[in-house]
N, CA, C and O atoms as CSV, one atom per row, in Angstrom:
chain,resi,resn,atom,element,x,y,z
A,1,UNK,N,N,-63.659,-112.778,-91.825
A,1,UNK,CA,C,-62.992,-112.255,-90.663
A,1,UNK,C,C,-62.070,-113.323,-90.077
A,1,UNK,O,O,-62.495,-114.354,-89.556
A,2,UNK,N,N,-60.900,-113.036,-90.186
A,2,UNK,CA,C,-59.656,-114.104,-89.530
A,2,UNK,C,C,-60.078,-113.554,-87.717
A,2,UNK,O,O,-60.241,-112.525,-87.061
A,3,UNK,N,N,-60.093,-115.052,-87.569
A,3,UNK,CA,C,-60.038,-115.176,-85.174
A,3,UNK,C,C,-58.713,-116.090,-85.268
A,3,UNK,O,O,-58.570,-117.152,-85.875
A,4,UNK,N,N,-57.703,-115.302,-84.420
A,4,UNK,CA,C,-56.620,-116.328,-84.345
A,4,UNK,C,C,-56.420,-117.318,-83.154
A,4,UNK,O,O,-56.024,-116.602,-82.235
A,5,UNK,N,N,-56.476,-118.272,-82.825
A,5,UNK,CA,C,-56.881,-118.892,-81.553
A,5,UNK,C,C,-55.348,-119.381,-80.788
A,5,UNK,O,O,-54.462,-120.177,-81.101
A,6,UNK,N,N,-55.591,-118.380,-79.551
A,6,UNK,CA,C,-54.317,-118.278,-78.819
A,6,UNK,C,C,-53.541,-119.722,-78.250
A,6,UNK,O,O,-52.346,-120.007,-78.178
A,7,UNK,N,N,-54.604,-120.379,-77.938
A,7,UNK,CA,C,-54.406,-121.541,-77.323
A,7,UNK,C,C,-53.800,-122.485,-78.258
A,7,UNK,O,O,-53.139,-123.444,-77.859
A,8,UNK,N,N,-54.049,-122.189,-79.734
A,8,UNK,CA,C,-53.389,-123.045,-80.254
A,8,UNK,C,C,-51.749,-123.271,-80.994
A,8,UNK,O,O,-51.219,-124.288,-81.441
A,9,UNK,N,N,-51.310,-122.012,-80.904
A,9,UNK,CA,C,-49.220,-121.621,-81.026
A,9,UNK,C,C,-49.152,-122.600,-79.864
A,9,UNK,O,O,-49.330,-122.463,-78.654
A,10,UNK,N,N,-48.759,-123.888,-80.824
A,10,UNK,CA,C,-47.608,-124.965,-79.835
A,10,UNK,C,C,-46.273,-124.762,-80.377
A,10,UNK,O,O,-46.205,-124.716,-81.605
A,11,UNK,N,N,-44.981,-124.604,-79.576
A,11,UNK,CA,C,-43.493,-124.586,-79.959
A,11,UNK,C,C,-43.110,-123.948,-81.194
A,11,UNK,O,O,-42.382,-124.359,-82.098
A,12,UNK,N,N,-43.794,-122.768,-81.045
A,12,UNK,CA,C,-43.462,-122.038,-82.245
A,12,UNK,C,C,-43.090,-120.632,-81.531
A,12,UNK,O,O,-43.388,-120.292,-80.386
A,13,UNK,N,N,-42.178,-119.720,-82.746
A,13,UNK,CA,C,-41.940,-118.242,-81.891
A,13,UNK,C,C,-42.282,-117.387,-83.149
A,13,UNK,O,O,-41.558,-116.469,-83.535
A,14,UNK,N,N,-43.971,-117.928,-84.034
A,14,UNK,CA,C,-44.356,-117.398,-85.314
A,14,UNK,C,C,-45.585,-116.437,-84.673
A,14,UNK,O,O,-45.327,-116.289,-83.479
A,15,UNK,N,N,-46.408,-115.968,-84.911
A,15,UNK,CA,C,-47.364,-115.185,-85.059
A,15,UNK,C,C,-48.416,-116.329,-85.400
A,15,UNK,O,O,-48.182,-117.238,-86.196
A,16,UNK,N,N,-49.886,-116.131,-84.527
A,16,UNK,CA,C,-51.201,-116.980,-85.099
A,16,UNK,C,C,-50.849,-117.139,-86.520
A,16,UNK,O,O,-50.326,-118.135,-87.020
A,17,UNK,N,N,-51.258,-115.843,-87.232
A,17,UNK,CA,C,-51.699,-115.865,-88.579
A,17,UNK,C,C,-50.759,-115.090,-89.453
A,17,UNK,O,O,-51.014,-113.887,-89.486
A,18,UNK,N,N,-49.486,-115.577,-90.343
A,18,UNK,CA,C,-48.908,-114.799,-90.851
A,18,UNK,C,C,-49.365,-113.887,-91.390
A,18,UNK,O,O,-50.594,-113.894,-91.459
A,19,UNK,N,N,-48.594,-112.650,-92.039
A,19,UNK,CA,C,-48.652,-111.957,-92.932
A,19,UNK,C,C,-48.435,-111.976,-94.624
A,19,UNK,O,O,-49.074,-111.556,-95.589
A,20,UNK,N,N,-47.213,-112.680,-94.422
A,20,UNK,CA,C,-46.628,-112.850,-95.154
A,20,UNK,C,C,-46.197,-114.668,-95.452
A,20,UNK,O,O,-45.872,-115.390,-94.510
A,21,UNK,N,N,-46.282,-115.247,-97.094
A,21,UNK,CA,C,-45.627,-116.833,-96.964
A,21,UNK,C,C,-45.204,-116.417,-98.470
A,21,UNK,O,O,-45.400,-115.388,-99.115
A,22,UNK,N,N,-44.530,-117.662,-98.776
A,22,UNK,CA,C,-44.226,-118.141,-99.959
A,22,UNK,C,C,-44.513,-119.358,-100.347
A,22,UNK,O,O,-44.271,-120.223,-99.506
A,23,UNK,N,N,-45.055,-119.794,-101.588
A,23,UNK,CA,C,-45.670,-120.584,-102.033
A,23,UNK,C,C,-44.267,-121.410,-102.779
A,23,UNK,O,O,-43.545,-120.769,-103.543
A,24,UNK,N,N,-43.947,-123.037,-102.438
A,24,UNK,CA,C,-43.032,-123.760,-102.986
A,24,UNK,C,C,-44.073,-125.074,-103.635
A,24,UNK,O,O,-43.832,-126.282,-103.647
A,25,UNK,N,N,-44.665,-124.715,-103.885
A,25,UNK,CA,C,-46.375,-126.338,-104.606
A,25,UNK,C,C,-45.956,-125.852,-105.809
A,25,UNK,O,O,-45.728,-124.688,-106.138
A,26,UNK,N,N,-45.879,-126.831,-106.411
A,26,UNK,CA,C,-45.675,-127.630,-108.025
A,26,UNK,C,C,-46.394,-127.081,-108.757
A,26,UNK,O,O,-46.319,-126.141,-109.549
A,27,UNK,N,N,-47.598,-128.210,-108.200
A,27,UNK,CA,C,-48.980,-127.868,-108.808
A,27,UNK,C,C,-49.856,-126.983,-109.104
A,27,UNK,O,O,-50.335,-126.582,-108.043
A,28,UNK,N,N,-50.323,-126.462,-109.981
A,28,UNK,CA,C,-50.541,-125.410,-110.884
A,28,UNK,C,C,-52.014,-125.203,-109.959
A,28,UNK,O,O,-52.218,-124.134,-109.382
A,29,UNK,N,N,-52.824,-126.137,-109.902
A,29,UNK,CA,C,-53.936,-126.285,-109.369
A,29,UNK,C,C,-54.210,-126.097,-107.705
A,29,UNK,O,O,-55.138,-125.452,-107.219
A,30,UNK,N,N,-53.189,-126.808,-106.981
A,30,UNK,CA,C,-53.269,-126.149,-105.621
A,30,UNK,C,C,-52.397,-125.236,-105.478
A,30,UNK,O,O,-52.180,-124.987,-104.292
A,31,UNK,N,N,-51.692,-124.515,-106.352
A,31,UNK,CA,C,-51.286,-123.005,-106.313
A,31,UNK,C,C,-52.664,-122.286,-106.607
A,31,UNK,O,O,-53.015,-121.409,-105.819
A,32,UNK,N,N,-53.275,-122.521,-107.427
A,32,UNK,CA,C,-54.534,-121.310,-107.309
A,32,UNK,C,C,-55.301,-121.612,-105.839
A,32,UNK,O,O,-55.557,-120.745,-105.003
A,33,UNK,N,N,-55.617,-123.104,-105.717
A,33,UNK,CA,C,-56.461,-122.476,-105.057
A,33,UNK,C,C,-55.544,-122.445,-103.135
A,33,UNK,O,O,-56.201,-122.167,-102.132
A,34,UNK,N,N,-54.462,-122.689,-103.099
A,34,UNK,CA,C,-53.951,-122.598,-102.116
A,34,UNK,C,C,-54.157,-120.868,-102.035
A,34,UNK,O,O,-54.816,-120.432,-101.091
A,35,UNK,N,N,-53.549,-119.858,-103.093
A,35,UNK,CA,C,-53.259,-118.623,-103.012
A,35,UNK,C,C,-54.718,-117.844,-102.705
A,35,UNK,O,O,-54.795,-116.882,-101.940
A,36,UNK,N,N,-56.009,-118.490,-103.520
A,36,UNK,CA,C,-57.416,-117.877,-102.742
A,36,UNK,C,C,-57.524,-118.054,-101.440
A,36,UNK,O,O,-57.872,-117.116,-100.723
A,37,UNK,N,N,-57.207,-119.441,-100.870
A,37,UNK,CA,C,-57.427,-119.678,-99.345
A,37,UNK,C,C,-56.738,-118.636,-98.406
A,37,UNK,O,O,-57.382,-118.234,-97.436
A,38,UNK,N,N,-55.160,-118.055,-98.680
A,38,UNK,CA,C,-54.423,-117.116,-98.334
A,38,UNK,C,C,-55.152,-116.235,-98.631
A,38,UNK,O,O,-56.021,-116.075,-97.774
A,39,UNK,N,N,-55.235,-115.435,-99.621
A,39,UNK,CA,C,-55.725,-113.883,-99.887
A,39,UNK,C,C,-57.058,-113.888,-99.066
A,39,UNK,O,O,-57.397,-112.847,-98.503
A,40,UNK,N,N,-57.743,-114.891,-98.984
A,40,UNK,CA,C,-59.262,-114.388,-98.497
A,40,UNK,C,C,-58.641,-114.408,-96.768
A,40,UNK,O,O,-59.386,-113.983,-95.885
A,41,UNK,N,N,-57.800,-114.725,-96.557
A,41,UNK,CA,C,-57.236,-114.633,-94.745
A,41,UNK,C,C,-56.082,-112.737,-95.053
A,41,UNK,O,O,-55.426,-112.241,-94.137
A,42,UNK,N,N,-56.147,-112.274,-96.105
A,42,UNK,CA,C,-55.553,-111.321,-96.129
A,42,UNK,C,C,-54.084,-111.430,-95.982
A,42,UNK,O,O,-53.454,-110.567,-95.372
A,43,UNK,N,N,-53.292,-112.869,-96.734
A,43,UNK,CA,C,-52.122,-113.200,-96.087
A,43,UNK,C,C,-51.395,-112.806,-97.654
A,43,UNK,O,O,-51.916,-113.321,-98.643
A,44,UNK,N,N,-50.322,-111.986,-97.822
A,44,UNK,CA,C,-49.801,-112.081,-98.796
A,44,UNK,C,C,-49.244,-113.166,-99.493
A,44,UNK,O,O,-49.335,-114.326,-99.093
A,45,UNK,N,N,-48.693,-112.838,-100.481
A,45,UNK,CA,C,-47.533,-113.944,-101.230
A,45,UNK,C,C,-46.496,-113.317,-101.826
A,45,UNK,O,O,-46.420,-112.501,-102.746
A,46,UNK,N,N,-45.776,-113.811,-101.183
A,46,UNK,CA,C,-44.221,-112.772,-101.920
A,46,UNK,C,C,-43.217,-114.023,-101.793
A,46,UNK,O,O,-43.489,-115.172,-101.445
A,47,UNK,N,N,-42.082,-113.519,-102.144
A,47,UNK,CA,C,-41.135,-114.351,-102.689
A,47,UNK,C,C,-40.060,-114.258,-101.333
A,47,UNK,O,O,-38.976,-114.556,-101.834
A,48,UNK,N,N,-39.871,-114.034,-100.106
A,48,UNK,CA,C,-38.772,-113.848,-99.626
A,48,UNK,C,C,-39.531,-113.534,-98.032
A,48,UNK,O,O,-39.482,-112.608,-97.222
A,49,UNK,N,N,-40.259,-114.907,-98.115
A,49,UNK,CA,C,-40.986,-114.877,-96.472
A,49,UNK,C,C,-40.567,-116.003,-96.236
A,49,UNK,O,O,-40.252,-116.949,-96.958
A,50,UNK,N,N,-40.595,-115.748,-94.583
A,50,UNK,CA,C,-39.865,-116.918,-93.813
A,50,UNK,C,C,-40.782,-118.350,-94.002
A,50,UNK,O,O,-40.334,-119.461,-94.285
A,51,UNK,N,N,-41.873,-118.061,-93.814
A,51,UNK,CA,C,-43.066,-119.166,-93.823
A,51,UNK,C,C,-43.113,-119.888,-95.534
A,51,UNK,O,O,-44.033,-119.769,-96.343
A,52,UNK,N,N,-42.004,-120.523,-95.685
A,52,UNK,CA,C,-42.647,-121.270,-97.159
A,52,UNK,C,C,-43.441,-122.426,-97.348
A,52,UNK,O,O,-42.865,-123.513,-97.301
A,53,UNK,N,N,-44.495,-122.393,-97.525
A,53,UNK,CA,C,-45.810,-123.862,-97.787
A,53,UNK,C,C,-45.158,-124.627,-98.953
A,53,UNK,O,O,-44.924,-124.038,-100.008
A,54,UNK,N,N,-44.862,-125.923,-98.783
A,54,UNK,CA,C,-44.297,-126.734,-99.746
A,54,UNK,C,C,-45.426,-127.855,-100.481
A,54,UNK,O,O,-45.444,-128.062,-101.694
A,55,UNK,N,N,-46.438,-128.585,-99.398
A,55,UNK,CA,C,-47.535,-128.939,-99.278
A,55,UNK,C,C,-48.189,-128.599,-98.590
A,55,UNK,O,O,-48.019,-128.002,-97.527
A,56,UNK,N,N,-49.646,-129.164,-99.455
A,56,UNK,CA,C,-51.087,-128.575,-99.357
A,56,UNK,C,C,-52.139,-130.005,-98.975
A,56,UNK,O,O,-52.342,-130.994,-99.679
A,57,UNK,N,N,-52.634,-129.709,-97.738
A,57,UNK,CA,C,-53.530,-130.789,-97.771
A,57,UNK,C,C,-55.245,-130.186,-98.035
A,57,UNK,O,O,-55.760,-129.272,-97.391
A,58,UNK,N,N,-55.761,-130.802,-98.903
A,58,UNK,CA,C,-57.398,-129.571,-98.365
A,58,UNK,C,C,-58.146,-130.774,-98.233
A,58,UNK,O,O,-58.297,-131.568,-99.162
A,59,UNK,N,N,-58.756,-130.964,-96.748
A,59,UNK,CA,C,-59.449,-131.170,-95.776
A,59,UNK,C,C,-61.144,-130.524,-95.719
A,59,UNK,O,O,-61.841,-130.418,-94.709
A,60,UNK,N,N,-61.402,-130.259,-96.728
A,60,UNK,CA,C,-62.408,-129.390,-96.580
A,60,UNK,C,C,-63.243,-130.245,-97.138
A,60,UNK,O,O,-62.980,-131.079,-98.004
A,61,UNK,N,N,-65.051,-129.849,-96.229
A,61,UNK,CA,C,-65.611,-131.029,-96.395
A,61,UNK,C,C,-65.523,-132.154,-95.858
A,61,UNK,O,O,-66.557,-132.661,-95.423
A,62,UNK,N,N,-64.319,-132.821,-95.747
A,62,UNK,CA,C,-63.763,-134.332,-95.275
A,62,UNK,C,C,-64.440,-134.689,-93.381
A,62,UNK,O,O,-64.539,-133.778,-92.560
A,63,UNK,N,N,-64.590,-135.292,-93.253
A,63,UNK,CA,C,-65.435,-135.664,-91.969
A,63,UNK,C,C,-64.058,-136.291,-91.187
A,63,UNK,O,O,-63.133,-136.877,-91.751
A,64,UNK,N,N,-64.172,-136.020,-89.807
A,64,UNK,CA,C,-63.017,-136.217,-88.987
A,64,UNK,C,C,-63.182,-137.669,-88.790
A,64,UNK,O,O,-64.244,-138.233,-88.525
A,65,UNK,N,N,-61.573,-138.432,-89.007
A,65,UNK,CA,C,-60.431,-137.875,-88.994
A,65,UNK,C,C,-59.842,-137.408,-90.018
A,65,UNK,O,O,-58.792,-136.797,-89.820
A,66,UNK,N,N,-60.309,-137.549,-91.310
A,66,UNK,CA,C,-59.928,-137.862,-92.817
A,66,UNK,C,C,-58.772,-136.526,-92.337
A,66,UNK,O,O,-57.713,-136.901,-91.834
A,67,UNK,N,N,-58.951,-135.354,-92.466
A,67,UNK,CA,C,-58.179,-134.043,-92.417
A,67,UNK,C,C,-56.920,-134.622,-91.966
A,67,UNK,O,O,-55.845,-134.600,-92.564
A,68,UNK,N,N,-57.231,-135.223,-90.660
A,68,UNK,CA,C,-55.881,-135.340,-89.689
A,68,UNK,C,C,-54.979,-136.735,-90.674
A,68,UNK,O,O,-53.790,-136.484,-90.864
A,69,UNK,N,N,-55.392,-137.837,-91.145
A,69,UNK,CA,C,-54.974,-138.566,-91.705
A,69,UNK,C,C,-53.861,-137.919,-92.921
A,69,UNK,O,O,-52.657,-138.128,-93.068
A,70,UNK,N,N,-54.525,-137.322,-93.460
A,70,UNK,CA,C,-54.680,-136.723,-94.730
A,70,UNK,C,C,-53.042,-135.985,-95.069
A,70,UNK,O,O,-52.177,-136.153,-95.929
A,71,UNK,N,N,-53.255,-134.894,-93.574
A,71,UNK,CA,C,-52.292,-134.499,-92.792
A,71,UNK,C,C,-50.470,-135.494,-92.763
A,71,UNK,O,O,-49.325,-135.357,-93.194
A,72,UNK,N,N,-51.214,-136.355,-92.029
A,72,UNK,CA,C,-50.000,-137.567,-91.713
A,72,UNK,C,C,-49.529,-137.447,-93.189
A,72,UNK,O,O,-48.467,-136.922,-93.524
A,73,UNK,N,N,-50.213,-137.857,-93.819
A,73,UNK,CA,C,-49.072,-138.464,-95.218
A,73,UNK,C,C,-48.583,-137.139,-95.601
A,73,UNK,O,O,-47.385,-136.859,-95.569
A,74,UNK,N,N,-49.364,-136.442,-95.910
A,74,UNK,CA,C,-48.078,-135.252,-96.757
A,74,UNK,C,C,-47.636,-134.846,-95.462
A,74,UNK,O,O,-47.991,-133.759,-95.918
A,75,UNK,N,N,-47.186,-134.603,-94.212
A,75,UNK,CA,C,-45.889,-134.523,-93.568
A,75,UNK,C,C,-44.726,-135.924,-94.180
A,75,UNK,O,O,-43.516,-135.877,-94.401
A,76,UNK,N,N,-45.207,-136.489,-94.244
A,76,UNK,CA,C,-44.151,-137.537,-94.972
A,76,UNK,C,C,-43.090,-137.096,-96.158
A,76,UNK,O,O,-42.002,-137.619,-96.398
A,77,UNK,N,N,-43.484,-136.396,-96.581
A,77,UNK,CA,C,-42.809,-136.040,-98.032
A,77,UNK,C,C,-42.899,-134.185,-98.129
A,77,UNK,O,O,-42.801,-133.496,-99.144
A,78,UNK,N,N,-43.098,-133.766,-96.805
A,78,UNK,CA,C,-42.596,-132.223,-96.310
A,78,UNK,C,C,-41.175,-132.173,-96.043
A,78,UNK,O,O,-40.496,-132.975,-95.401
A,79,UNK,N,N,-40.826,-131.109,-96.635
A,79,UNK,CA,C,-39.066,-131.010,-96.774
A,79,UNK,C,C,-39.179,-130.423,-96.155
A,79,UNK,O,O,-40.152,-129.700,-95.937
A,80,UNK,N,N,-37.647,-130.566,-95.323
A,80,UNK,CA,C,-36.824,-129.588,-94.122
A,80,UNK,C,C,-37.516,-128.176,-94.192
A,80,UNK,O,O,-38.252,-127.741,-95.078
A,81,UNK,N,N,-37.138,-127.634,-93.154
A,81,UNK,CA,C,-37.796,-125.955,-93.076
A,81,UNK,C,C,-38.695,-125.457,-93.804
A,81,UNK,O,O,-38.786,-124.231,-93.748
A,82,UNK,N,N,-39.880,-126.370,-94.938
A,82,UNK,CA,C,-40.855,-125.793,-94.849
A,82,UNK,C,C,-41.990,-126.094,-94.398
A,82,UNK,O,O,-41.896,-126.994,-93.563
A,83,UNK,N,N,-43.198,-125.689,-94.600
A,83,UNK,CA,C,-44.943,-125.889,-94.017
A,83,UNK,C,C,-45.474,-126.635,-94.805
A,83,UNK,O,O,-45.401,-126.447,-96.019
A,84,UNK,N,N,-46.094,-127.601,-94.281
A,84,UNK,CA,C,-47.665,-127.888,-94.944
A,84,UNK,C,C,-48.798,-127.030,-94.356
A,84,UNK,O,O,-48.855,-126.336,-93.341
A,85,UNK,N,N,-49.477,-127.243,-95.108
A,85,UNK,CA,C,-50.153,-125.854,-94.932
A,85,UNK,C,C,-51.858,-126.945,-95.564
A,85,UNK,O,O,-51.899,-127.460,-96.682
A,86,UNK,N,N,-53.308,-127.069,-94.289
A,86,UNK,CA,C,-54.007,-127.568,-94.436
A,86,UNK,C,C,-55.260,-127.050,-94.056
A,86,UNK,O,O,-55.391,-126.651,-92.899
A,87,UNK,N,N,-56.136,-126.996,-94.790
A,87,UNK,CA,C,-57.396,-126.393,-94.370
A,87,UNK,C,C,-58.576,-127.595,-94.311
A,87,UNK,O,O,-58.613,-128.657,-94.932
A,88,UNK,N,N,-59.372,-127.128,-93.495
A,88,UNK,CA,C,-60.281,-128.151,-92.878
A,88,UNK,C,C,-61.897,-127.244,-92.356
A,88,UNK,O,O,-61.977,-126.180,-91.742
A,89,UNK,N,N,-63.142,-128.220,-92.923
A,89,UNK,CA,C,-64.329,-127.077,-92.243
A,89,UNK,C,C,-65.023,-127.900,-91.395
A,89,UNK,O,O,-66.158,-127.614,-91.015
A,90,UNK,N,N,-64.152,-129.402,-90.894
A,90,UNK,CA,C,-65.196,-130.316,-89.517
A,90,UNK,C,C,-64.263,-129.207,-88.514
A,90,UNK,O,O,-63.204,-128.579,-88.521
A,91,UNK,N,N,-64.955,-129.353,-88.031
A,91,UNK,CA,C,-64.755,-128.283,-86.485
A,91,UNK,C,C,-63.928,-129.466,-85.555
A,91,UNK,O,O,-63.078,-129.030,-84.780
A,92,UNK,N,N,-64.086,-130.526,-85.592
A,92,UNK,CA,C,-63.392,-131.619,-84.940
A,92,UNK,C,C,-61.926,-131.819,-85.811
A,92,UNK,O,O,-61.337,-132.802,-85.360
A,93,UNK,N,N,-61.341,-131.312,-86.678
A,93,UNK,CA,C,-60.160,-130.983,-87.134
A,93,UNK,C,C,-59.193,-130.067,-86.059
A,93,UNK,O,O,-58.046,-130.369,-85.730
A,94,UNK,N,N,-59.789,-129.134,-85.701
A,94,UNK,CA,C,-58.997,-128.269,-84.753
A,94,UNK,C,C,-58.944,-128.851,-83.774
A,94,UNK,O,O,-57.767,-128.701,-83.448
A,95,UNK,N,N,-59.485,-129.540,-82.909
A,95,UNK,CA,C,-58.818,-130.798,-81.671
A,95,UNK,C,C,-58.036,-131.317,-82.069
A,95,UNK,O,O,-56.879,-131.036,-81.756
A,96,UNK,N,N,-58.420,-132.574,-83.172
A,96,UNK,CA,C,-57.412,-133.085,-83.220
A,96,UNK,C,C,-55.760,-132.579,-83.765
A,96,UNK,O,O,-54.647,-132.941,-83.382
A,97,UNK,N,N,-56.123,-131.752,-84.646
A,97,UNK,CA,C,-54.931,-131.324,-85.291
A,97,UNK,C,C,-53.850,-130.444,-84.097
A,97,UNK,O,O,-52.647,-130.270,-84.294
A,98,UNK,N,N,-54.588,-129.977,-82.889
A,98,UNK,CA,C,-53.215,-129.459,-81.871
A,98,UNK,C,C,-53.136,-130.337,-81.212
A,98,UNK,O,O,-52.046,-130.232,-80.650
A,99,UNK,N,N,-53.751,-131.429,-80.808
A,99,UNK,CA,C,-53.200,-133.049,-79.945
A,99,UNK,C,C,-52.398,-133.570,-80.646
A,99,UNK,O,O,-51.392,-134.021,-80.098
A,100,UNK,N,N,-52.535,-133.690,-81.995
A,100,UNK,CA,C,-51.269,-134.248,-83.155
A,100,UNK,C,C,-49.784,-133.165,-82.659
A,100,UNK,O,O,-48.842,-133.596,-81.995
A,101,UNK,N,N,-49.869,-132.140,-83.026
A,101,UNK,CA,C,-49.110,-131.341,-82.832
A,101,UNK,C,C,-48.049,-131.004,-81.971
A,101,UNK,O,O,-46.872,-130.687,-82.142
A,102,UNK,N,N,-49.096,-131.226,-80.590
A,102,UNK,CA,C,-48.011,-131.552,-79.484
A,102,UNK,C,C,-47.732,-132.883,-79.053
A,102,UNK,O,O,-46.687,-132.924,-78.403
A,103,UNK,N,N,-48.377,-134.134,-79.204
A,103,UNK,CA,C,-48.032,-135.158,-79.056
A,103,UNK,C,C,-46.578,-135.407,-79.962
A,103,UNK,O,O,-45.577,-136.007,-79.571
A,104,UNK,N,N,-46.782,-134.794,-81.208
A,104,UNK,CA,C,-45.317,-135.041,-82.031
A,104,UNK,C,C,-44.432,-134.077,-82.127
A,104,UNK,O,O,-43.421,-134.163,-82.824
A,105,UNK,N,N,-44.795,-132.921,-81.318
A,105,UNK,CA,C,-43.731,-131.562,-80.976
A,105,UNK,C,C,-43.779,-131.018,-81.956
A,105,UNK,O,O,-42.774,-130.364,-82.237
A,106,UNK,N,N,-44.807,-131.011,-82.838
A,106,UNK,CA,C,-44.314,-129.932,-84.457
A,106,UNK,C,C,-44.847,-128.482,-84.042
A,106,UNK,O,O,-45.604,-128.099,-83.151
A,107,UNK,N,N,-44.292,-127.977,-84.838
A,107,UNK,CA,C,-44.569,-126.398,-84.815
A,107,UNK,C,C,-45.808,-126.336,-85.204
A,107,UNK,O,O,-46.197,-127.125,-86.065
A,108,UNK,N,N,-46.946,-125.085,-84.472
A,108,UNK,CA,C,-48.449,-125.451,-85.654
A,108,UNK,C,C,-48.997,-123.772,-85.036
A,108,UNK,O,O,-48.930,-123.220,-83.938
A,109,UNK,N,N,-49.561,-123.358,-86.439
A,109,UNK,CA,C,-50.246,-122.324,-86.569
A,109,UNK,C,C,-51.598,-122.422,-86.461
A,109,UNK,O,O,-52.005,-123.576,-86.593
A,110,UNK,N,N,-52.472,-121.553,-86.254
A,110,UNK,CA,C,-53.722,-122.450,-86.931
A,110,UNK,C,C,-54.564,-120.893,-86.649
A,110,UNK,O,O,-54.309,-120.191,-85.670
A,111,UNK,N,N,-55.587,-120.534,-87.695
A,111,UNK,CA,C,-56.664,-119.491,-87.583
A,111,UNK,C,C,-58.136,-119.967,-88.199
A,111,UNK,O,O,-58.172,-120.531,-89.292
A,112,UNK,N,N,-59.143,-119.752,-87.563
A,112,UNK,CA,C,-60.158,-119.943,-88.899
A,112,UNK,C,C,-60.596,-118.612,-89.478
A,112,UNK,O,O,-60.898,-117.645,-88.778
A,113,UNK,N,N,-60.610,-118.625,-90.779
A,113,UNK,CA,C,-61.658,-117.448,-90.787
A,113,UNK,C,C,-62.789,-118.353,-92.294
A,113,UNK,O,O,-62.577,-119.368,-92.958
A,114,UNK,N,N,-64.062,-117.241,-92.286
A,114,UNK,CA,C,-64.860,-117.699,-93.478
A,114,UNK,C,C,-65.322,-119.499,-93.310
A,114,UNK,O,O,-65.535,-120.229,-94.278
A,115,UNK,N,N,-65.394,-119.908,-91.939
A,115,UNK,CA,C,-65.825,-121.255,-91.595
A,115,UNK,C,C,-64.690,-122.345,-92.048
A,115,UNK,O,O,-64.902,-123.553,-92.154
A,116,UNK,N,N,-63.571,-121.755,-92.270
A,116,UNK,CA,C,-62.561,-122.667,-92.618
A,116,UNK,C,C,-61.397,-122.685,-91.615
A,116,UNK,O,O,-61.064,-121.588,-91.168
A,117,UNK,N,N,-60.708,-123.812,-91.185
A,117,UNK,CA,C,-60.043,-123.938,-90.261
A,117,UNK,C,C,-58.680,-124.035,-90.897
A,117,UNK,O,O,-58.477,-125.020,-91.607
A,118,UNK,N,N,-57.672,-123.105,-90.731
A,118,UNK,CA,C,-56.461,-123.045,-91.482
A,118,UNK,C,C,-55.197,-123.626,-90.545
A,118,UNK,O,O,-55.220,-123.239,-89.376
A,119,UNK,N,N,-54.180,-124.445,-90.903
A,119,UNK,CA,C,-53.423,-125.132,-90.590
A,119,UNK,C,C,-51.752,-124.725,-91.032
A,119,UNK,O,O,-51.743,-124.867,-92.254
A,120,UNK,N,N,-50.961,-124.479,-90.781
A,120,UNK,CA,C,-49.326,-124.616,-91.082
A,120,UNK,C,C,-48.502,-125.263,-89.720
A,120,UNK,O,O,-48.262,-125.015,-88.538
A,121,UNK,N,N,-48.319,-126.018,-90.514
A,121,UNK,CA,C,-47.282,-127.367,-89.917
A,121,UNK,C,C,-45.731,-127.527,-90.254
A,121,UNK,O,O,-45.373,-128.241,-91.190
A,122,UNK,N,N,-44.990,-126.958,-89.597
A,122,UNK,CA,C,-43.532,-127.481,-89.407
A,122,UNK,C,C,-42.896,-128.516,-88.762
A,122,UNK,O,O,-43.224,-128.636,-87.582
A,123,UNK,N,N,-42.166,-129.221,-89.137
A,123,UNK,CA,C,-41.863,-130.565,-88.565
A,123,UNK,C,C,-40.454,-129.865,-87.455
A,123,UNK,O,O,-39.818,-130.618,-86.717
């Protein structure tokens, strides 16, 4: 069951939890399992959505701050207009990750569903 948490749309004019993204990852391996993490939130994948995920951080498991760290570097090497896109299951990920957010003005989505805390990040 996706809960979209209101409080957390900082400087964005997106929706909690898309509908719709497009997948721009290389990697063969966090394309699968990026696209399970989506489908089990009921989020499509199509080719011609505004939301494109370029990187993938998975945070899952990882004990806070690791997620948020984790985070930092692949925004480093996130290209113009698209998302990183990060999932996380310490519950202390979702603090920190909207204090990051607005301390550095990025755009940020965020829903959990299935005990996982889902993340898209625009710079």
């Amino acid at each position: 069951m996706r809960q979209a948490n209101p409080t957390a749309l900082l400087n964005s004019d997106a929706v909690f939890c898309p509908k719709l993204v497009r997948l721009k990852i290389e990697d063969e391996t966090q394309i699968k399992t990026v696209s399970q993490l989506l489908q089990s939130c009921d989020i499509a994948l199509v080719n011609d959505a505004d939301i494109s995920i370029s990187v993938f951080v998975d945070g899952r498991d990882l004990a806070c701050p690791q997620p948020l760290l984790k985070t930092k570097i692949g925004l480093r090497v996130l290209p113009i207009g698209t998302y990183l896109y990060m999932v996380a299951t310490d519950s202390n990920s979702m603090h920190d990750m909207i204090a990051f957010a607005k301390q550095k003005k990025l755009n940020l989505l965020n829903w959990q569903s299935n005990g996982v805390f889902h993340f898209l990040i625009k710079q």
